[in-house]
Backbone of each chain as nested JSON, in Angstrom:
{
  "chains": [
    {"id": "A", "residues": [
      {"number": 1, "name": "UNK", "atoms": {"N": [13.701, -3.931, 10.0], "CA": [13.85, -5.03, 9.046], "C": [12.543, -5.803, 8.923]}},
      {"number": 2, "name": "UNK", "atoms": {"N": [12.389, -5.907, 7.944], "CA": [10.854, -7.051, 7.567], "C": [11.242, -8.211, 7.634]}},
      {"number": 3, "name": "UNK", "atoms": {"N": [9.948, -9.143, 8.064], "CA": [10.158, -10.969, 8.398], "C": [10.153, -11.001, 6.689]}},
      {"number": 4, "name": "UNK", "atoms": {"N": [11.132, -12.089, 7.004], "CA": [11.246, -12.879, 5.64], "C": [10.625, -13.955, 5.43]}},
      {"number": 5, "name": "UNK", "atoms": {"N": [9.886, -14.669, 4.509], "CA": [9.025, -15.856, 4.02], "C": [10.17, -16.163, 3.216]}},
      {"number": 6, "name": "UNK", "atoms": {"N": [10.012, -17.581, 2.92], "CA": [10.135, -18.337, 1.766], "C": [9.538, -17.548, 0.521]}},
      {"number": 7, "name": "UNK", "atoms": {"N": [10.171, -17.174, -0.561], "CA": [9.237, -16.636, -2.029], "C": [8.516, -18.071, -2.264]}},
      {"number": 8, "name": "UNK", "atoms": {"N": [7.532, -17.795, -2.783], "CA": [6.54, -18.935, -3.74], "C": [6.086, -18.326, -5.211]}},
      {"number": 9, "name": "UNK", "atoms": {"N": [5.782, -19.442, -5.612], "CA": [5.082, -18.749, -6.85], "C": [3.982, -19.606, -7.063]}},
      {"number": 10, "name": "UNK", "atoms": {"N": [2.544, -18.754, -7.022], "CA": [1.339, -19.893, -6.722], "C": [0.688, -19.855, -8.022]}},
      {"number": 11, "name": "UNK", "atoms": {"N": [0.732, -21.014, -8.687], "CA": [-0.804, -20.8, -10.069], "C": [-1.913, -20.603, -9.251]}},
      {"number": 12, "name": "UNK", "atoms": {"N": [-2.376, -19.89, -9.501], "CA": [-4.053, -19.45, -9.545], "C": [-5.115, -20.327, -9.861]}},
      {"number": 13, "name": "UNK", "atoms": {"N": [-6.32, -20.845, -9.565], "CA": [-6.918, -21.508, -10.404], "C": [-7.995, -20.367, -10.879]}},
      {"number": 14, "name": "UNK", "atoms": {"N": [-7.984, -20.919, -11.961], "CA": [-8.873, -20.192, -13.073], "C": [-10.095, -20.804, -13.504]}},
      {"number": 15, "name": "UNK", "atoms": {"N": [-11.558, -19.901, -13.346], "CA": [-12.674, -20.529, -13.792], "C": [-13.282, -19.832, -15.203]}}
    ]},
    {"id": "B", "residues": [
      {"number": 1, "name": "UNK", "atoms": {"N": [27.511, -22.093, -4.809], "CA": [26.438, -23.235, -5.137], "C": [26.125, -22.46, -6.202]}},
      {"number": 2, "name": "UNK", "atoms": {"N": [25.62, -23.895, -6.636], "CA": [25.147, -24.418, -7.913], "C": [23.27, -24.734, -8.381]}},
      {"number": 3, "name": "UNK", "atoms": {"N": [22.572, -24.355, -8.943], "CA": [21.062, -24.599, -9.137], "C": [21.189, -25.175, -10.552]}},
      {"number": 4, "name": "UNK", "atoms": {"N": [20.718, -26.674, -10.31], "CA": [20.467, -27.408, -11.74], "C": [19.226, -27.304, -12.058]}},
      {"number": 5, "name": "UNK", "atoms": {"N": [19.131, -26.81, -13.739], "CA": [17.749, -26.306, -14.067], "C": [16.893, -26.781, -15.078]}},
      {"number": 6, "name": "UNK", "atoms": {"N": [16.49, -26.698, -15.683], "CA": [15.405, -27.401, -16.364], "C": [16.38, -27.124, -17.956]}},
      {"number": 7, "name": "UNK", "atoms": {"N": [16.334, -28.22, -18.57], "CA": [17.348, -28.781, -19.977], "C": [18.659, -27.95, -19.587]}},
      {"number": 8, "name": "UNK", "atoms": {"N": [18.727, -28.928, -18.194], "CA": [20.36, -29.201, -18.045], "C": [21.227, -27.711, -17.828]}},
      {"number": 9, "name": "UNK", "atoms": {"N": [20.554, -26.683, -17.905], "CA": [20.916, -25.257, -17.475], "C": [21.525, -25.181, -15.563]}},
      {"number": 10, "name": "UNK", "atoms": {"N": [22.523, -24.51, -15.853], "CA": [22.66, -24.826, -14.128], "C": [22.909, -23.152, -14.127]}},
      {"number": 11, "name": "UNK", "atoms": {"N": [22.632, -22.748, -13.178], "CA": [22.476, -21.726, -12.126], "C": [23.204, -21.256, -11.024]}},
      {"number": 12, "name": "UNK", "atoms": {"N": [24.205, -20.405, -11.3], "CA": [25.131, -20.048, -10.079], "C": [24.698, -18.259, -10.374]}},
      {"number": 13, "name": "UNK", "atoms": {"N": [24.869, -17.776, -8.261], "CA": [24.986, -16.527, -8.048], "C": [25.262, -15.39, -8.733]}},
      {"number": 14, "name": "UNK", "atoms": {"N": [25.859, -15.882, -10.003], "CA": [26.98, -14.736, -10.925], "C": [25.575, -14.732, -12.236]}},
      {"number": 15, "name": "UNK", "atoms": {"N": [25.057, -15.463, -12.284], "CA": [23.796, -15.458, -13.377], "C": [22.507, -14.265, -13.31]}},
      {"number": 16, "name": "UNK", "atoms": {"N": [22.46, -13.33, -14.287], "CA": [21.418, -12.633, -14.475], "C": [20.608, -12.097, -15.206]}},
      {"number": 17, "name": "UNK", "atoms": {"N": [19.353, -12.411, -15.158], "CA": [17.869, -12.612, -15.413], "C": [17.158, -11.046, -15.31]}},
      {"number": 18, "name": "UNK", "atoms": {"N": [16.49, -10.74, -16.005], "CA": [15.277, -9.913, -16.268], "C": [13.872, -10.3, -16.665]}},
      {"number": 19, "name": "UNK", "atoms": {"N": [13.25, -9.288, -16.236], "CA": [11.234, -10.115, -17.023], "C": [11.437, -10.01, -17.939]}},
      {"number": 20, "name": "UNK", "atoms": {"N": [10.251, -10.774, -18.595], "CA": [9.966, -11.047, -19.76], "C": [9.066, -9.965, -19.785]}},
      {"number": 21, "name": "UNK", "atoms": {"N": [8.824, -9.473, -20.842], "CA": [7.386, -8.955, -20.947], "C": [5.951, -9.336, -21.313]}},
      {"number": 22, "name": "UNK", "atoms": {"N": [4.747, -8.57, -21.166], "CA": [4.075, -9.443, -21.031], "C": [3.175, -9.763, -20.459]}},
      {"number": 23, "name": "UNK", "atoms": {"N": [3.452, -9.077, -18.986], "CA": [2.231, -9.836, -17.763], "C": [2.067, -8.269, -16.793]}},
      {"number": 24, "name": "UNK", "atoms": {"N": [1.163, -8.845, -16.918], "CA": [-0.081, -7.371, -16.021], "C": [0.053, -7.776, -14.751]}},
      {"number": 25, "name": "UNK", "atoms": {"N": [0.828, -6.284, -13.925], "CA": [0.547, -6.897, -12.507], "C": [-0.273, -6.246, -11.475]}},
      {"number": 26, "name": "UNK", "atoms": {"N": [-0.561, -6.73, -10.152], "CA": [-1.728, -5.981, -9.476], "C": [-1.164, -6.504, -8.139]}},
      {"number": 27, "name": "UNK", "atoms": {"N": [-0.839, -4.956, -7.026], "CA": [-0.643, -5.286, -5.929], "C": [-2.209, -5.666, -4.755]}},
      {"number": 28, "name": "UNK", "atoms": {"N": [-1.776, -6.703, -4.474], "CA": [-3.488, -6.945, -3.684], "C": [-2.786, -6.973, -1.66]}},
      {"number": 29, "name": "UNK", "atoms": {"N": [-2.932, -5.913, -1.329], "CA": [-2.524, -6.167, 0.203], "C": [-1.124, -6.754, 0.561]}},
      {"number": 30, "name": "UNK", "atoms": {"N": [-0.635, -5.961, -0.498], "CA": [0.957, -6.553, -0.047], "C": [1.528, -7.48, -0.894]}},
      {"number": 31, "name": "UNK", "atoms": {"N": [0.522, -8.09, -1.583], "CA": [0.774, -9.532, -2.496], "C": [0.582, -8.975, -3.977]}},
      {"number": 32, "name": "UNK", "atoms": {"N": [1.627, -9.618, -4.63], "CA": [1.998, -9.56, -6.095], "C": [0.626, -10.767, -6.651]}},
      {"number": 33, "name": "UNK", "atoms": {"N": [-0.158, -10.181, -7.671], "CA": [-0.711, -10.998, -8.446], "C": [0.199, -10.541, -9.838]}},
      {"number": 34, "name": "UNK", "atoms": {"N": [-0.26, -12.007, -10.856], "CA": [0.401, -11.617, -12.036], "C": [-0.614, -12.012, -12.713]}},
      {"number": 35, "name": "UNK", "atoms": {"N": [-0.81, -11.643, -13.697], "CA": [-1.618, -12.554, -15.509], "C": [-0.31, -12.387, -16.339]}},
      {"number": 36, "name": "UNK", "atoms": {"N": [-0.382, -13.412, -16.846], "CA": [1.083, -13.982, -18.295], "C": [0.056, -13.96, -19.714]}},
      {"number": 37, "name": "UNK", "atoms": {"N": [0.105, -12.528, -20.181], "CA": [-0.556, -12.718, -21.126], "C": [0.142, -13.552, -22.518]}},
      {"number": 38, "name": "UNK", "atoms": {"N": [1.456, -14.266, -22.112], "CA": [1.724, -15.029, -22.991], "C": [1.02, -16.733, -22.869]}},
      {"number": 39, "name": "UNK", "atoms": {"N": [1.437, -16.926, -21.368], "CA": [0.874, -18.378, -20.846], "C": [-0.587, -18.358, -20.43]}},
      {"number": 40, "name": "UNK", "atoms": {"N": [-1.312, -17.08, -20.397], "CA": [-2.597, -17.316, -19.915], "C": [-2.731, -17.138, -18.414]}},
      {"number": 41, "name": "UNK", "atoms": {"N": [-1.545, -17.582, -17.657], "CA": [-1.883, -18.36, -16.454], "C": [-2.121, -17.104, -15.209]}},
      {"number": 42, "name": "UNK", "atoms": {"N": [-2.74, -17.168, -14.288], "CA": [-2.72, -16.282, -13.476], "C": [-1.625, -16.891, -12.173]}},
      {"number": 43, "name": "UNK", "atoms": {"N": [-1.013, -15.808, -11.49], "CA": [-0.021, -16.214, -10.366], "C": [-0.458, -15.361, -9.022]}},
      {"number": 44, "name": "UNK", "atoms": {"N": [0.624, -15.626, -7.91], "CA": [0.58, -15.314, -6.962], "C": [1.725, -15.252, -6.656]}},
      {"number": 45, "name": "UNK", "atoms": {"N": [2.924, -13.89, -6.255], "CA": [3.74, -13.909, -6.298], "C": [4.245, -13.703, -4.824]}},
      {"number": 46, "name": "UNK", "atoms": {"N": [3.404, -13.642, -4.089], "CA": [3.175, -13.435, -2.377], "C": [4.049, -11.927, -2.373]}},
      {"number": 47, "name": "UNK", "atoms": {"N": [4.658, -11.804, -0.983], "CA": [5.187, -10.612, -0.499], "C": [6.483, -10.053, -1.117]}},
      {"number": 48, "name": "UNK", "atoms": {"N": [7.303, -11.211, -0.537], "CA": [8.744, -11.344, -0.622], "C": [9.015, -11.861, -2.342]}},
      {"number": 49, "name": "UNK", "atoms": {"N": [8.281, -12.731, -2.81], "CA": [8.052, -12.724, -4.631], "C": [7.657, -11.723, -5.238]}},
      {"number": 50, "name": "UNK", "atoms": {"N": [7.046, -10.988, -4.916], "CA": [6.597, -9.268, -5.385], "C": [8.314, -8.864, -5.448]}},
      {"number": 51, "name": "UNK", "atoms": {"N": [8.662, -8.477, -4.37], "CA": [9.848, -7.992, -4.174], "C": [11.295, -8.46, -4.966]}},
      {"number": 52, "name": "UNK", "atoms": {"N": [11.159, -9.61, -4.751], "CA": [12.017, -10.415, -5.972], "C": [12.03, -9.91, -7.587]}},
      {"number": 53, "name": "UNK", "atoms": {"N": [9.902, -9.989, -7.697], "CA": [10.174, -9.524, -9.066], "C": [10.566, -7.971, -9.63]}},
      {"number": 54, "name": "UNK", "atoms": {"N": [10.329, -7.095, -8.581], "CA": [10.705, -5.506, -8.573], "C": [12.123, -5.481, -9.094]}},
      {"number": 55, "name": "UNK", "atoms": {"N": [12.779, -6.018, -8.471], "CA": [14.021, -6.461, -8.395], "C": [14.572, -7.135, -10.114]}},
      {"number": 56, "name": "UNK", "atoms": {"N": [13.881, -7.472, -10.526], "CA": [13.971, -7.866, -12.181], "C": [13.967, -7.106, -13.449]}},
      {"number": 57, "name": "UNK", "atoms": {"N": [13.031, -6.1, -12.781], "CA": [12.841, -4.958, -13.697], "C": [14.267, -4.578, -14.485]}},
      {"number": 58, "name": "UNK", "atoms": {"N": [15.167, -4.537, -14.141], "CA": [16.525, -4.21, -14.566], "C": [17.047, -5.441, -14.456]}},
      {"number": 59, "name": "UNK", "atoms": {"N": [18.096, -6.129, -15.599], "CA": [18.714, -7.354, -15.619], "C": [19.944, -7.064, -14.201]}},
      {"number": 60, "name": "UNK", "atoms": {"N": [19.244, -8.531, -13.598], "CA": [20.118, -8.046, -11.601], "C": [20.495, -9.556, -12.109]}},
      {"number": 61, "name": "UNK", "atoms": {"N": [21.946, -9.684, -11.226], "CA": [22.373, -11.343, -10.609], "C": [21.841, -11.294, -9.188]}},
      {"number": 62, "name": "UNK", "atoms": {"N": [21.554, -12.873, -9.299], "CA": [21.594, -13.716, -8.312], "C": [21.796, -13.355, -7.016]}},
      {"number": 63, "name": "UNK", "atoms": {"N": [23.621, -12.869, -7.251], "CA": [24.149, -12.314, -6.02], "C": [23.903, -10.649, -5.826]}},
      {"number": 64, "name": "UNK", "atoms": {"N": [23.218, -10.002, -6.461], "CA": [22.849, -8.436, -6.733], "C": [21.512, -8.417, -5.745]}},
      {"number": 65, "name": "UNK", "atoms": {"N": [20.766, -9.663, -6.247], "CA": [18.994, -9.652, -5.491], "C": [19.221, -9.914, -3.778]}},
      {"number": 66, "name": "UNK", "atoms": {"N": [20.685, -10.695, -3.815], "CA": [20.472, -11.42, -2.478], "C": [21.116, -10.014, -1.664]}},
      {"number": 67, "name": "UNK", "atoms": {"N": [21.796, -9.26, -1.883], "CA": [22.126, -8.231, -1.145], "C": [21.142, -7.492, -1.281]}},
      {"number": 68, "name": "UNK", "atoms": {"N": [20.711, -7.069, -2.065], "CA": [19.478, -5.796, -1.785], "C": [18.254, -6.321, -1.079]}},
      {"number": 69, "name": "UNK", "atoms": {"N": [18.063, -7.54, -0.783], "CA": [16.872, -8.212, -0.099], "C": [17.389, -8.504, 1.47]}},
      {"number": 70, "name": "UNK", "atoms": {"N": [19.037, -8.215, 1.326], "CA": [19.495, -8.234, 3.04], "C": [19.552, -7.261, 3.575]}},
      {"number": 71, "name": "UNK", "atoms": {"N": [19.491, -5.958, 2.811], "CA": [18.769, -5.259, 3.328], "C": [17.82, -4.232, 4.012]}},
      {"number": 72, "name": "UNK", "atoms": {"N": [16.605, -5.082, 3.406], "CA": [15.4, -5.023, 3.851], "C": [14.693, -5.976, 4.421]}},
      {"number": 73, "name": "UNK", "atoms": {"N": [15.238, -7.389, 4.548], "CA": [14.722, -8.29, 5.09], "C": [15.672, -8.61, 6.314]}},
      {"number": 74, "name": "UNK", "atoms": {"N": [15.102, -9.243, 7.256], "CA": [16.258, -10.204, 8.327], "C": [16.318, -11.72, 7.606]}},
      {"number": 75, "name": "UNK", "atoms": {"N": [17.318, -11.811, 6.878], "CA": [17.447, -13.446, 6.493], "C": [18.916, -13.176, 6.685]}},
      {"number": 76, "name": "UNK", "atoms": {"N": [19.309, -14.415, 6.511], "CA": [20.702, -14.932, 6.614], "C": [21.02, -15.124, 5.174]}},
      {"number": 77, "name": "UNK", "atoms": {"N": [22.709, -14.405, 4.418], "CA": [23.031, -14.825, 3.349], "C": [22.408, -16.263, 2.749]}},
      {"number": 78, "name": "UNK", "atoms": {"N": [22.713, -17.586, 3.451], "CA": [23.038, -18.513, 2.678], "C": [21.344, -18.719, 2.408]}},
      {"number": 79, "name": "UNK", "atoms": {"N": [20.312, -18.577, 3.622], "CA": [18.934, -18.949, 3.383], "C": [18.565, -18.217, 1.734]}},
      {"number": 80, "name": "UNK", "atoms": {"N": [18.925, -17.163, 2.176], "CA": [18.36, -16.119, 1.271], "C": [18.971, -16.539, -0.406]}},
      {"number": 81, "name": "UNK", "atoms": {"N": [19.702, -16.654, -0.028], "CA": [20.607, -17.224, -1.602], "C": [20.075, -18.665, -2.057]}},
      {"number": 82, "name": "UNK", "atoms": {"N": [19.61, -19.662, -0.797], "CA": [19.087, -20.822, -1.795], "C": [17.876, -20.606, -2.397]}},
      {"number": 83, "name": "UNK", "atoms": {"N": [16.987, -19.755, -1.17], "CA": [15.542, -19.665, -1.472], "C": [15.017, -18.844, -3.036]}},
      {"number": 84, "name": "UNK", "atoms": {"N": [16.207, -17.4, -3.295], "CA": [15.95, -16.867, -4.32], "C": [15.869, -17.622, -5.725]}},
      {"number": 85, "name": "UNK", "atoms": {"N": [17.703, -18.244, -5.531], "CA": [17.498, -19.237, -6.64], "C": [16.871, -20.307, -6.81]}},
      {"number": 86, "name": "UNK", "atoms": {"N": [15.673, -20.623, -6.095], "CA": [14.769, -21.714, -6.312], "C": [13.36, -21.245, -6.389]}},
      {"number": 87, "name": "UNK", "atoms": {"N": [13.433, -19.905, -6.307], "CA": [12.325, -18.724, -7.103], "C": [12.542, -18.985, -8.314]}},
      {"number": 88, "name": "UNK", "atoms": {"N": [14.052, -18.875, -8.627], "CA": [13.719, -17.326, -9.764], "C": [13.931, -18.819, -10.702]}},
      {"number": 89, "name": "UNK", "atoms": {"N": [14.48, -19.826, -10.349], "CA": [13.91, -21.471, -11.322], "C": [12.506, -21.48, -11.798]}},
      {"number": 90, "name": "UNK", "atoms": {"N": [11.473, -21.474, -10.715], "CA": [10.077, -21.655, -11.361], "C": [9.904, -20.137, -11.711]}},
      {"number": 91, "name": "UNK", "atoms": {"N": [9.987, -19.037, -11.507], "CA": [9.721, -18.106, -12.824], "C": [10.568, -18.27, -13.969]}},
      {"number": 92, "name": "UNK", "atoms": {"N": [11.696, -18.666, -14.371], "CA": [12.24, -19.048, -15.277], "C": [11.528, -20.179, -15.973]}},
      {"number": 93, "name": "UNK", "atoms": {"N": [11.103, -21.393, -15.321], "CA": [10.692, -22.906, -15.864], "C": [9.814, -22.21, -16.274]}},
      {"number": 94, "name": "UNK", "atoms": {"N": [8.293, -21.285, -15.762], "CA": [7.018, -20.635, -16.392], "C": [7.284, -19.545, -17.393]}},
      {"number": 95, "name": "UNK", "atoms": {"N": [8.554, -19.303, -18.024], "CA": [8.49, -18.073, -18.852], "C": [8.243, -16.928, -18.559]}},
      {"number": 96, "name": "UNK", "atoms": {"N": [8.746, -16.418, -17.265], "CA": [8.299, -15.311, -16.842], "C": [9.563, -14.281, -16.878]}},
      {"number": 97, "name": "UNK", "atoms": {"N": [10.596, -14.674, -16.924], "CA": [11.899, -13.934, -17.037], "C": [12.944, -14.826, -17.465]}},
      {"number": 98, "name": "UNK", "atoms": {"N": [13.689, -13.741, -18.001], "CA": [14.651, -14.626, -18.934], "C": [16.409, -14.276, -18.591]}},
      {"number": 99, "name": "UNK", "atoms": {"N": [16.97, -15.484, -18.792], "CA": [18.636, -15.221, -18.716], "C": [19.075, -14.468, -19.345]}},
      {"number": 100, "name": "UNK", "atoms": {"N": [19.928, -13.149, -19.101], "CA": [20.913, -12.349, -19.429], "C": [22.275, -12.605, -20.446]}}
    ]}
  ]
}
């Protein structure tokens, strides 16, 4: 079985 | 339970969502990147959000994602069930997949 995280969802910053 | 959502949309287990189309993705070491070539925006969908979104590809419920993520993951039903639906809210709030 794999560890589980919290899902996230990250914006990126963009240059 | 219940997920109250953005213009008053609420969110129960029995609700199901597919991607939108749209966004270019790229596995980087395990981690989901995205580009939204609708929003521009670039993402980070980490491990277990990769997996979530695999999982979208075909219109899945709520309660469809949380069993197929039990398993392959060690979580507990109820963790796993709040945490998804408070995913799949901000890919929903960003336009990234849509209600069924």
């Amino acid at each position: 079985m794999k560890i589980w995280q919290k899902p996230t969802l990250e914006v990126l910053k963009v240059h | 339970m219940k997920w109250l959502m953005a213009k008053g949309m609420v969110m129960t287990i029995d609700c199901v969502y597919s991607q939108v189309e749209g966004n270019i993705i790229s596995d980087m070491d395990g981690e989901k990147v995205m580009f939204s070539i609708v929003n521009g925006k670039y993402y980070n969908l980490g491990e277990v959000g990769g997996a979530i979104w695999d999982l979208l590809q075909e219109p899945n419920s709520i309660n469809g994602m949380v069993s197929q993520l039990q398993e392959e993951y060690d979580v507990d039903e109820k963790t796993c069930e709040m945490q998804v639906m408070e995913f799949i809210a901000m890919l929903h709030k960003e336009g990234l997949i849509k209600q069924n």
